[in-house]
N, C-alpha and C positions, 0 to 999 in steps of 0.2 A: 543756638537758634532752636535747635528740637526741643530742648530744655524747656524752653521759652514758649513752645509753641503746643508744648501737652499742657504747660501752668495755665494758657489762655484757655482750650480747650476744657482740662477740669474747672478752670474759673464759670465758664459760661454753661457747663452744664451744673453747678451746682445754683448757680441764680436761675437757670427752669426748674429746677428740681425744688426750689424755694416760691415758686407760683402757687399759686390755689390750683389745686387739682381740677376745678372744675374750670378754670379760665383757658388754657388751650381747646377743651372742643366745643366748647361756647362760642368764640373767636371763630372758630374754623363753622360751624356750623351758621353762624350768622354771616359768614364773608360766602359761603356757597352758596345759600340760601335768598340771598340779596342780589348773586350774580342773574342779570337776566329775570328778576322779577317780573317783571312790565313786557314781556316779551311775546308771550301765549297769550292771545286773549282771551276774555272770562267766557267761559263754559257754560254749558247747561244749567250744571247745581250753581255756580258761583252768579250768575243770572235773578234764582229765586232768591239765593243770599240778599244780591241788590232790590231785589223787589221787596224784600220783606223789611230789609234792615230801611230802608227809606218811606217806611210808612208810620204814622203816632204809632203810641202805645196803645193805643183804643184800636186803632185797624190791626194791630199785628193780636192783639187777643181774640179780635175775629176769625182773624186767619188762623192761629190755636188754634178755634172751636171747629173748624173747619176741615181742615188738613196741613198733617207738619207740625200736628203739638208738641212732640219730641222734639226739634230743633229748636221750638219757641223763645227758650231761655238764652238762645246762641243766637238768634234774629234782635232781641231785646239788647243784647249785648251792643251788637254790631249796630245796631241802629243810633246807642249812647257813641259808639265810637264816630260811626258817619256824621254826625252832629259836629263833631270836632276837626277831623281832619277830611271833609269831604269822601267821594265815593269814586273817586277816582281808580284805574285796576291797582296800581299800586298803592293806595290807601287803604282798598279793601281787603287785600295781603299780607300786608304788613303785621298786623295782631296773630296769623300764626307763622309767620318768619320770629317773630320775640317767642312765642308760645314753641317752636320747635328749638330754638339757644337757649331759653332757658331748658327745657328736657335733656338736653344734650350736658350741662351742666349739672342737673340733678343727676343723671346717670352715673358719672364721673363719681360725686359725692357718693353714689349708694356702692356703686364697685367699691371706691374705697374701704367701706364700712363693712360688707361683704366677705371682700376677696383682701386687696390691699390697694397700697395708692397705683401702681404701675398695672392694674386689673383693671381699676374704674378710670383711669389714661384709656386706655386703649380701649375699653365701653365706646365711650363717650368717643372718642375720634372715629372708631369705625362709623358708629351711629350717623357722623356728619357728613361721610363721603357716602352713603347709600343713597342712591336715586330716588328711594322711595323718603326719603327726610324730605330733599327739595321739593318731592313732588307734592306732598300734603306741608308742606312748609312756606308752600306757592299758593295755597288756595284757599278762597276765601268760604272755608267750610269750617265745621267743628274739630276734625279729626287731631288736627295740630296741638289743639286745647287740652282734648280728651287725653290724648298722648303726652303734657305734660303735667297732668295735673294725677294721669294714674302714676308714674312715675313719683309724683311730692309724695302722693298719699301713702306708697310705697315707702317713701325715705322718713317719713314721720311715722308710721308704724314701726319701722325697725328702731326708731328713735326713742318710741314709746317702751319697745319689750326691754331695751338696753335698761333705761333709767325711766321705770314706769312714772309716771305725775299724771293728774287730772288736767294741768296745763298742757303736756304732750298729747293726750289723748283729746283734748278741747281741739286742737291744730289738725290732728288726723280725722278729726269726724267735719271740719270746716272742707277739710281738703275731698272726703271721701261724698260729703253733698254735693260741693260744685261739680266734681265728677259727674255726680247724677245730672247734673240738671243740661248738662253740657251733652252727653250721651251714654241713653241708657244702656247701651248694649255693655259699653267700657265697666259697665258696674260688675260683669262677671269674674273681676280679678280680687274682687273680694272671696271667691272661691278659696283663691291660695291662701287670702291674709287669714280667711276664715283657717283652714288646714295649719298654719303654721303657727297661731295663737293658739289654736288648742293644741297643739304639742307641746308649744312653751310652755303652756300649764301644768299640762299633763307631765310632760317628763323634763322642763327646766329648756328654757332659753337654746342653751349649748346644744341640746340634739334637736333641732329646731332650726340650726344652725345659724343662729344671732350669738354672735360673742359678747357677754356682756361684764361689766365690771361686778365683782366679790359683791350679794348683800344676801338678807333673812329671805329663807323663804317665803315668809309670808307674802311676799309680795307678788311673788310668783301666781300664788293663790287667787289672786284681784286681779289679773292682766284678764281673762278672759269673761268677765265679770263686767270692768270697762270697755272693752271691744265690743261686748254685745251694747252698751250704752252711749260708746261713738259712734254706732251704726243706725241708731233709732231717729236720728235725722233725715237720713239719708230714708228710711221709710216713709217718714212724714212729708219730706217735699216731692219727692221722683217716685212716691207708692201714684197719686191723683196723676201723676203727667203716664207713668207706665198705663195707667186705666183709660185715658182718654187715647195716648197713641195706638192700642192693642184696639180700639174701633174704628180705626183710620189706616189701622194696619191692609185691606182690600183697595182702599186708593193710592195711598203712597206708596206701596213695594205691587203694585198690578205689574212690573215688569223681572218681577225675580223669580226665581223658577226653587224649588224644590233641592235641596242639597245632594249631592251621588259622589260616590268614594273616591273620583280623582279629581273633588274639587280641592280635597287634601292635600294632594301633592301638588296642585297648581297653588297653594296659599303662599310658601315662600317669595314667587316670584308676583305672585298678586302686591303683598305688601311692601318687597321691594323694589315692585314698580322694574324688575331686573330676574329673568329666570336665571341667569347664572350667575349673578349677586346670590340672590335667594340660597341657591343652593350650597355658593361657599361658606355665606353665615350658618347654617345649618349645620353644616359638617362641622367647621369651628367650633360652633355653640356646644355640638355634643361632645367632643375632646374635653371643653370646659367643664361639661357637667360633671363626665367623670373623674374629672381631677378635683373638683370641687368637694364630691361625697355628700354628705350630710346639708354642707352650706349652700347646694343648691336645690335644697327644697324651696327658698322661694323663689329664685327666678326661674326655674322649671315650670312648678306650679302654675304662675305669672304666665306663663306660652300656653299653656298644654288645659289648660282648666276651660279658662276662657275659650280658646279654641274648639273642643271637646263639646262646652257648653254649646256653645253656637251651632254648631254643627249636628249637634244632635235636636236642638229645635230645630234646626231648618231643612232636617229632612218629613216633618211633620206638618211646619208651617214657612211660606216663602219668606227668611230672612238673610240666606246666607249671601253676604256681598264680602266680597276679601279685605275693604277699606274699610269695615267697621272694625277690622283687627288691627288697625296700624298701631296701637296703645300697646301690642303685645311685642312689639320692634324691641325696641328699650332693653326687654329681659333677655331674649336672647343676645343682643349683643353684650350685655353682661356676661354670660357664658360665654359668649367667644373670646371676651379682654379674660376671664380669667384662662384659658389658654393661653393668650398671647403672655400671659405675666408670664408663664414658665419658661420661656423662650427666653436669648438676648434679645434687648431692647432696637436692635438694626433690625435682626429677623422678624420680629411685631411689626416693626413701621412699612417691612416689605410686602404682610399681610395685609395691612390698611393701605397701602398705597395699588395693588393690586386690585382690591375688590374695587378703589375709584376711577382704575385705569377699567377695570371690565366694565362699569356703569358707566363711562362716558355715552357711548352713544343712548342709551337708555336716557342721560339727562341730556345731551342733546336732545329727543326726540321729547319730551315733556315741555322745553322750554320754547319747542313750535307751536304745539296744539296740547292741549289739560284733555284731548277727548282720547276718544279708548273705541278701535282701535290707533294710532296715531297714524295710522296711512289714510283715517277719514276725517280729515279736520273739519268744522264748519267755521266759515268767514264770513261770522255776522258785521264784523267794522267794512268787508268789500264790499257790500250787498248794501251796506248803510250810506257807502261815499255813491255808487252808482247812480242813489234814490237823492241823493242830496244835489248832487252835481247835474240832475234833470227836473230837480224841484219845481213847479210854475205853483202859486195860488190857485186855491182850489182844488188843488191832486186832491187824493184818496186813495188809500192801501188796503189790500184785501190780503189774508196770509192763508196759507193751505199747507199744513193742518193747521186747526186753531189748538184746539185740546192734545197737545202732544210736549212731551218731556222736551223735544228743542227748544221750546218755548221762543218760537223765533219775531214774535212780538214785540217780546223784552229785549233779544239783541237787539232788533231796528232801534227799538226808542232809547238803547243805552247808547249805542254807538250814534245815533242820528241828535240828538236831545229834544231837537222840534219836530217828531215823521208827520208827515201828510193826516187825515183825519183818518181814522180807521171806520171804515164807515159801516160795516158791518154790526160794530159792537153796541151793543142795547144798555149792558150793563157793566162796569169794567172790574178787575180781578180786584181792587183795593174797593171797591164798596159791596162784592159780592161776598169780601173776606175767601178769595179763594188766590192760587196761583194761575188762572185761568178767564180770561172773560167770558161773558154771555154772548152770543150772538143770535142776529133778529132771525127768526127764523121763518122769513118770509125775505129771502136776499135780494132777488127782485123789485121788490118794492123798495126794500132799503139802498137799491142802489139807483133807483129813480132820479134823474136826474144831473145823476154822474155822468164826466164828459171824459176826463183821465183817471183810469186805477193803476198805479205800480200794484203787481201781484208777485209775493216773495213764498215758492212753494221749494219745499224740502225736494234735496236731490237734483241732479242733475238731469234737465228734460231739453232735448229741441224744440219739442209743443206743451208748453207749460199750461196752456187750456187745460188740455187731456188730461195732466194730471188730479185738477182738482173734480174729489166726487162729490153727488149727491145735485142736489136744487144750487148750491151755492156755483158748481162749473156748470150748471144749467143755465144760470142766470146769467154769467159770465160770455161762456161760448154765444149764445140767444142775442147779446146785445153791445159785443165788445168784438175787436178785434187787435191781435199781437204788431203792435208797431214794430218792439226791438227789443230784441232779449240776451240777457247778460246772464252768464253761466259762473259760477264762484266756487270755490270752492266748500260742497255739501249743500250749498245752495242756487236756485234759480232766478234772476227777476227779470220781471216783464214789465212792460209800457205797455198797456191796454187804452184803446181811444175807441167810444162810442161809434156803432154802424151810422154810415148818413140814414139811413132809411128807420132807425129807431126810432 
């Protein structure tokens, strides 16, 4: 029976061990990542996603011209995908749930090529069980995109240095434009590819740390010769979007502050969505490097360049956000699987199954609320059933603030699909080409002849009047009064009925 019973056991691990390296954390990353999709509802940013991805292609080039040119080619996307499979949250998700499985599969492939196969295993599986995967693998933003497509662009350079062709370098300059157009910031990992092609050149493949097969120098000669010529794409499409987003850069980042030296050490646990995640991949990753030597100039590079870069622009100009790094995830955990390789294969899995045992509540707490911090959720779908379940003809909705990143307009009318008239609004966000409407500014008047406003103001208030300022709670308080107010959470709404004596 023991006999019997190790023939089973060697049988069944050598049919895993006969898998595509990339199919277990492909599997595992799209089975976590699926778990609880639908669960948080859409956010802030995932809000403008639906506002933009649901407008022509004529309104969303307004909105480019506008604000948010850098997303533009990501809105364009998603607007071809809405078309097909509706806009529902879990429709809207879905394109980086596949965008973070396949990443998680590419990683696997590039550890292999790297490190070995038992290196890009265990890449690719930590990869899946980090909080911060699901959490940008949950949302309908760019991040998940940019994160697999720095990664391809990554696995087709190393493809290119191996066994140079014009057709591998045609794939890596396809790969290294969508990058652009997807997000520019992701484009600073050309730093490393840049760093590690010129070494190739300069002193051969092998200290460069790409293994490649026996051929003529000469070819050596031409790698870095093509790589400037895969790259000139990637100027041509995303040089014009970088020039338009760099004048839009005082509207879209008005809420980012200036970079300071422990935004560095809060990065690990930014991108893994997990400060003590964070910090175990880190440690891991660097065991990796050092065992690595030579071969981990590029996923070193990959962390460290990118990061470096950013950081040093944005102690100059307001850029630094820790989720525009989540593309830098990928390379460290390459360093961390090559540690895990040198290990048995039990002791690996106890490292991966740890770091997912430490990021539970972390993904618990993501697949409540997408917002940051998660003890402040905002329940745009409560605030939306309230409004819908006191509806009469003729209502009118007042919102306070109007111009604020809640954007709590777009909740009402995502979660409601028919809200009351917004009577306010003069001019509305898709014909002004902005994320924002116009409103009259004379409220008073515009609110002539209203008899019911539901009023939905940010925050928790007992006197939701008082909270709104300027002419508009002027107008408000002067000729309304608070029937019945519903408290929600991160938000307020009220029943306003006309004074008799108006």
């Amino acid at each position: 029976m023991g006999q019997l019973s190790e023939r089973s056991t060697g049988a069944a691990w050598e049919h895993l061990r006969r898998l595509p390296v990339w199919l277990p954390p492909a599997l595992l990353t799209l089975a976590v990542t699926v778990t609880g999709l639908g669960s948080a509802q859409l956010w802030r940013d995932e809000l403008a996603t639906w506002s933009a991805a649901t407008r022509s292609p004529g309104d969303l080039a307004r909105l480019a011209g506008t604000i948010d040119a850098a997303t533009g080619p990501y809105y364009l996307l998603m607007h071809l995908w809405t078309r097909v499979f509706g806009d529902s949250t879990i429709a809207l998700r879905v394109p980086a749930v596949l965008a973070m499985t396949v990443a998680a599969g590419l990683l696997a492939v590039l550890g292999a090529r790297l490190v070995d196969r038992r290196g890009g295993l265990f890449a690719g599986l930590l990869f899946a069980v980090l909080p911060g995967t699901s959490r940008y693998g949950q949302e309908a933003r760019p991040y998940a995109l940019a994160t697999m497509l720095a990664v391809l662009a990554t696995v087709l350079l190393v493809t290119a240095l191996r066994r140079p062709s014009w057709a591998r370098w045609a794939g890596y300059a396809a790969a290294v434009a969508a990058l652009g157009l997807i997000h520019l910031i992701a484009l600073t990992v050309l730093a490393a590819h840049a760093l590690v092609v010129l070494i190739a050149w300069w002193r051969g493949p092998a200290q460069a740390g790409i293994a490649t097969p026996a051929q003529p120098d000469a070819g050596r000669d031409r790698r870095v010769w093509r790589w400037l010529v895969a790259v000139v794409p990637v100027a041509l499409l995303a040089g014009p979007l970088l020039v338009k987003a760099r004048t839009q850069q005082s509207r879209q980042l008005n809420w980012v502050h200036l970079a300071r030296l422990d935004d560095l050490t809060a990065l690990p646990g930014g991108v893994t969505q997990s400060s003590v995640v964070g910090g175990l991949l880190v440690g891991v990753a660097a065991l990796g490097a050092a065992r690595l030597g030579r071969r981990a100039l590029l996923p070193v590079g990959a962390v460290l360049l990118p990061v470096l870069l950013l950081f040093a622009a944005g102690t100059v100009v307001p850029l630094w956000v820790p989720r525009y790094l989540v593309f830098v995830v990928p390379s460290a955990c390459l360093l961390a699987g090559a540690a895990l390789a040198a290990v048995a294969a039990p002791a690996a899995l106890v490292v991966v199954v740890l770091a997912g045992l430490l990021g539970l509540p972390d993904q618990a707490a993501l697949r409540r609320t997408h917002e940051w911090p998660r003890s402040a959720p905002v329940d745009y779908a409560g605030a939306a059933r309230v409004i819908a379940d006191g509806q009469r003809p003729g209502d009118t909705v007042v919102y306070s603030p109007r111009h604020s990143w809640l954007f709590l307009d777009l909740g009402i009318e995502y979660h409601l699909g028919d809200p009351p008239r917004d009577v306010l609004v003069t001019e509305d966000e898709v014909r002004r080409g902005d994320l924002w409407a116009a409103e009259c500014p004379e409220p008073a008047q515009c609110l002539a002849g209203t008899t019911r406003v539901w009023l939905v103001v940010s925050g928790r208030h007992a006197e939701p009047l008082a909270a709104v300022p300027g002419a508009k709670g002027d107008a408000l308080r002067r000729d309304f009064t608070v029937t019945q107010v519903w408290q929600r959470p991160g938000l307020t709404v009220a029943l306003l009925t006309s004074r008799p004596d108006r």
